[in-house]
C-alpha positions as CSV (number, residue, x, y, z in Angstrom):
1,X,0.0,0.0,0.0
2,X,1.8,3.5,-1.0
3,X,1.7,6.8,1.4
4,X,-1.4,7.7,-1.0
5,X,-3.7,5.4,0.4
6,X,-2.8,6.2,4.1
7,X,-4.6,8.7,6.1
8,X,-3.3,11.3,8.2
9,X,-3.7,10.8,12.0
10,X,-3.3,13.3,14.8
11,X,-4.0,11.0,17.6
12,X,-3.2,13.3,20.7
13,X,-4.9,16.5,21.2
14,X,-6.7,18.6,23.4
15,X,-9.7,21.3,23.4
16,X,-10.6,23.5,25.7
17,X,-12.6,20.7,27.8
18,X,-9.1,20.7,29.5
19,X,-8.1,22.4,31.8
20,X,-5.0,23.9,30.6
21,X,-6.2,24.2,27.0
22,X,-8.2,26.9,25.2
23,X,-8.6,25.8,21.8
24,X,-12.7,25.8,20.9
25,X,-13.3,22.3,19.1
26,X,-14.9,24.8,16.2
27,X,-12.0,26.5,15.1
28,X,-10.1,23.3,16.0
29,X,-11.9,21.3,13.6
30,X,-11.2,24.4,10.7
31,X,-7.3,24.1,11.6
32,X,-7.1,20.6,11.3
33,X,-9.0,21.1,7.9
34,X,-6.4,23.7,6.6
35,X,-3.5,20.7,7.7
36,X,-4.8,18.0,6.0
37,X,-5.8,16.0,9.1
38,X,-8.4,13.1,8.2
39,X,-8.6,11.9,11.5
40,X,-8.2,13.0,14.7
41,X,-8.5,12.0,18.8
42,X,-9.7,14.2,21.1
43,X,-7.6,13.0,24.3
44,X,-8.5,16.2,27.2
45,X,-7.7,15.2,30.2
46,X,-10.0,13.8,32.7
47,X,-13.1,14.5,29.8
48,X,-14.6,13.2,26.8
49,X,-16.8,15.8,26.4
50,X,-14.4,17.4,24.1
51,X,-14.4,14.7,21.8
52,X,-18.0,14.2,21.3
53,X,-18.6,17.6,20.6
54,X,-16.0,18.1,18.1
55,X,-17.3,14.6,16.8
56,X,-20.6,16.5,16.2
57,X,-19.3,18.8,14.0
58,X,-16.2,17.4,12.0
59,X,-16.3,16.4,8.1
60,X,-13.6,14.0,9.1
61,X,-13.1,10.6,11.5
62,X,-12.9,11.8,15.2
63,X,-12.2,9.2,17.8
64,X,-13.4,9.8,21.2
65,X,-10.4,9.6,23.3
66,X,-9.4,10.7,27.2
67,X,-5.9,10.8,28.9
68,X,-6.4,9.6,32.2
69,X,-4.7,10.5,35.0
70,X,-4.4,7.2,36.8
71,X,-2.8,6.8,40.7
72,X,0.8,5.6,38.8
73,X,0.4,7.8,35.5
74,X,-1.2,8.8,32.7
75,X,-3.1,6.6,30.1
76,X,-4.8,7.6,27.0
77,X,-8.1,5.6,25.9
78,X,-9.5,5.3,22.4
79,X,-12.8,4.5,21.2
80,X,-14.1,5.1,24.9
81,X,-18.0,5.2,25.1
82,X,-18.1,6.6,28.4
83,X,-15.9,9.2,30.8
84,X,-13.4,7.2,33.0
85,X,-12.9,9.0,36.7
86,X,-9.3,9.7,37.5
87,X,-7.7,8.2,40.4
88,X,-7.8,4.6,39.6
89,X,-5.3,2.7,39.4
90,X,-3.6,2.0,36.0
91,X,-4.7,-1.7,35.9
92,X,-8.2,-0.7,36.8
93,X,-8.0,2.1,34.4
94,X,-6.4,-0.2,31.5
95,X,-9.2,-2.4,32.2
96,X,-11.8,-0.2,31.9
97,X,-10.9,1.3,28.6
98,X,-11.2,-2.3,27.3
99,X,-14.5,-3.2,28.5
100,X,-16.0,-0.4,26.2
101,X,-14.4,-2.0,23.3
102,X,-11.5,0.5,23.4
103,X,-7.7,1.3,22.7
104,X,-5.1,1.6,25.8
105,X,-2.4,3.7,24.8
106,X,0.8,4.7,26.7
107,X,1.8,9.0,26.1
108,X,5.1,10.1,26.6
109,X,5.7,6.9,28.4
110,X,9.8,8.2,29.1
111,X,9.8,11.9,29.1
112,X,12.5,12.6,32.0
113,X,10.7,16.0,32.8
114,X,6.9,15.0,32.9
115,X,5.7,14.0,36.1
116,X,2.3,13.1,35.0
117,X,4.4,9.7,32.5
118,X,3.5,6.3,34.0
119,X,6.5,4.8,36.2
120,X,8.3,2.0,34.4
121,X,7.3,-0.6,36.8
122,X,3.9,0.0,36.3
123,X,4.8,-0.1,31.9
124,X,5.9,-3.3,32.4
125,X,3.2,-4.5,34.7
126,X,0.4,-3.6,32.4
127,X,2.6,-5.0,29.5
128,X,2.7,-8.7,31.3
129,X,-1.1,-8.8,31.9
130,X,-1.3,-7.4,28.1
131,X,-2.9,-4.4,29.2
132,X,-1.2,-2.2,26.9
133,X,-2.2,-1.9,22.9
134,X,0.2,0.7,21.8
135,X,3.1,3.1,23.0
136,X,3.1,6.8,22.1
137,X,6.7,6.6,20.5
138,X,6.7,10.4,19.4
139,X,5.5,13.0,21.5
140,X,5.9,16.8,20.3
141,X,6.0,18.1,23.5
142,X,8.9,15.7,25.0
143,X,11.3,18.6,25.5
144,X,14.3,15.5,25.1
145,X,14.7,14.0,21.7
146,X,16.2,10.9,23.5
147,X,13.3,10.5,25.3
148,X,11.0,10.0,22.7
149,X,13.5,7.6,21.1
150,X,14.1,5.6,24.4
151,X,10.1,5.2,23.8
152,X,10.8,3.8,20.2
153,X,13.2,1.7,20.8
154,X,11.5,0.3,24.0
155,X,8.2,-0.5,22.0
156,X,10.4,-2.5,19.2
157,X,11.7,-4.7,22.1
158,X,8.1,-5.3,23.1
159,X,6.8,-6.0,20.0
160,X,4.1,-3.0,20.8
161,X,3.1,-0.4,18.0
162,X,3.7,2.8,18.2
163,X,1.8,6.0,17.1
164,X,2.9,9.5,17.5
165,X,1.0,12.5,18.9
166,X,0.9,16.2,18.6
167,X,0.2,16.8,22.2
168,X,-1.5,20.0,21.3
169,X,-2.9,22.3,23.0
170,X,-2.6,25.3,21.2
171,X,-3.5,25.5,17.4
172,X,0.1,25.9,16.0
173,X,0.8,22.5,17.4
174,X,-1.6,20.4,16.1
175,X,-0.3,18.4,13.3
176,X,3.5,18.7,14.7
177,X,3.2,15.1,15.2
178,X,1.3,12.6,13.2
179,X,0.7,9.3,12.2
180,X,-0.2,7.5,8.9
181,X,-2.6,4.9,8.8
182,X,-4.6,2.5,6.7
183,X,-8.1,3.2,6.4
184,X,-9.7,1.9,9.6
185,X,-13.6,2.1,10.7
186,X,-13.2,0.4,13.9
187,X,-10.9,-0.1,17.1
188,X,-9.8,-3.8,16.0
189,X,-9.2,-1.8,12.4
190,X,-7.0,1.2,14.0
191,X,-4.8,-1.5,15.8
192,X,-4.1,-3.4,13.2
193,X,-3.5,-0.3,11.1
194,X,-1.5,0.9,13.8
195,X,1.4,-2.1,13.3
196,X,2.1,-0.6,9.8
197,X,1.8,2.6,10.7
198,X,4.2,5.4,9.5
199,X,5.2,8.3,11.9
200,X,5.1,11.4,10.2
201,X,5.5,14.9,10.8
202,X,7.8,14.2,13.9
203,X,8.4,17.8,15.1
204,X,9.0,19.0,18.5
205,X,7.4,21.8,20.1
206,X,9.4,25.0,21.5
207,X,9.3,24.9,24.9
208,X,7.4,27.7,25.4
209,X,4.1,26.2,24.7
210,X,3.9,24.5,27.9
211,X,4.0,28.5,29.3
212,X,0.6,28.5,26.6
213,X,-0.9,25.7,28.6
214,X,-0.2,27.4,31.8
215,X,-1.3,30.5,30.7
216,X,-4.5,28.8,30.0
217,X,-4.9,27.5,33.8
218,X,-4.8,31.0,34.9
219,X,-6.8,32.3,32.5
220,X,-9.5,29.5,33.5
221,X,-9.1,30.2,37.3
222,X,-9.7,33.9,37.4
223,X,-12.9,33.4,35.0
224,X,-14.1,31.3,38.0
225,X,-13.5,34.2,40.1
């Protein structure tokens, strides 16, 4: 299958249904138009909100996604049906995400300066009870270039596929970080796709757009006010 009949995936981004995120899913949905995205997940954190209402209104494939923040780390769900609370643990969250039928994805599973990554131990827990369905090998907002490779090269020694993701949260970044994909029209389809996938569009993000994302806390707080 050439490039031509691959579509173009960005498979980690936020809306403003998080809570350090301001991009509306309306003019998120016109950006990812103008950058040739066909398909896209909606992954706020702690909410799926986000990615039903920009599956409302998109011409293109959105999947309904969520990053989780579990007691050990963060995991990303695709194809959820439902919202899954935070504060479970990873196996219980892992679990979850399957029982709707859905994807469990690992972000940013070694970035060295994000708290929020799920602790080795816990990787390679999930891993043995074949918990885990793919590995985020490229992540725009890994500030570390090794440490998105350390990801890749730990995925290959798994025998887990890897996707990569934008991580946006501001419109500039979406597309920074994309995937190419077979045509899929369901979650068993999107795995499969996803062990011939392509990364594409593997660029990292200045720094300075996780000042954007705290910006948009702030912003959020004193609007509460």
């Amino acid at each position: 299958m050439s490039t031509n009949d691959l579509v173009r995936a960005e498979l980690h981004c936020h809306t403003s249904w998080s809570r350090d995120c301001l991009m509306r899913p309306d003019r998120l949905v016109q950006v990812c138009i103008e950058k040739g995205i066909e398909v896209l997940a909606i992954t706020d954190h702690n909410e799926i909100g986000g990615a039903f209402e920009v599956a409302s209104i998109a011409p293109f494939t959105v999947i309904v996604g969520e990053e989780i923040k579990t007691r050990e780390g963060e995991l990303i769900g695709y194809f959820l049906k439902r919202y899954i609370p935070q504060g479970l643990s990873a196996e219980d969250t892992a679990m979850e995400i399957k029982s709707q039928g859905g994807i469990v994805s690992v972000p940013h599973p070694f970035d060295s300066l994000r708290n929020s990554r799920l602790k080795t131990e816990v990787l390679e827990r999930l891993i043995t009870k074949n918990l885990v369905d793919i590995i985020e090998a490229f992540n725009s907002r890994t500030t570390k270039p090794e440490d998105n490779t350390k990801a890749e090269i730990y995925a290959a020694s798994k025998g887990i596929p890897v996707v990569a993701g934008s991580d946006a949260h501001t419109y500039p970044e979406v597309g920074t970080g994309t995937t190419l994909l077979s045509p899929f029209s369901n979650a068993d389809e999107f795995l499969m796709s996803a062990r011939q996938a392509v990364l594409t569009e593997a660029r990292l993000s200045p720094w300075p757009v996780h000042l954007a994302s705290t910006w948009a806390k702030i912003a959020k707080k004193v609007k509460m006010l």
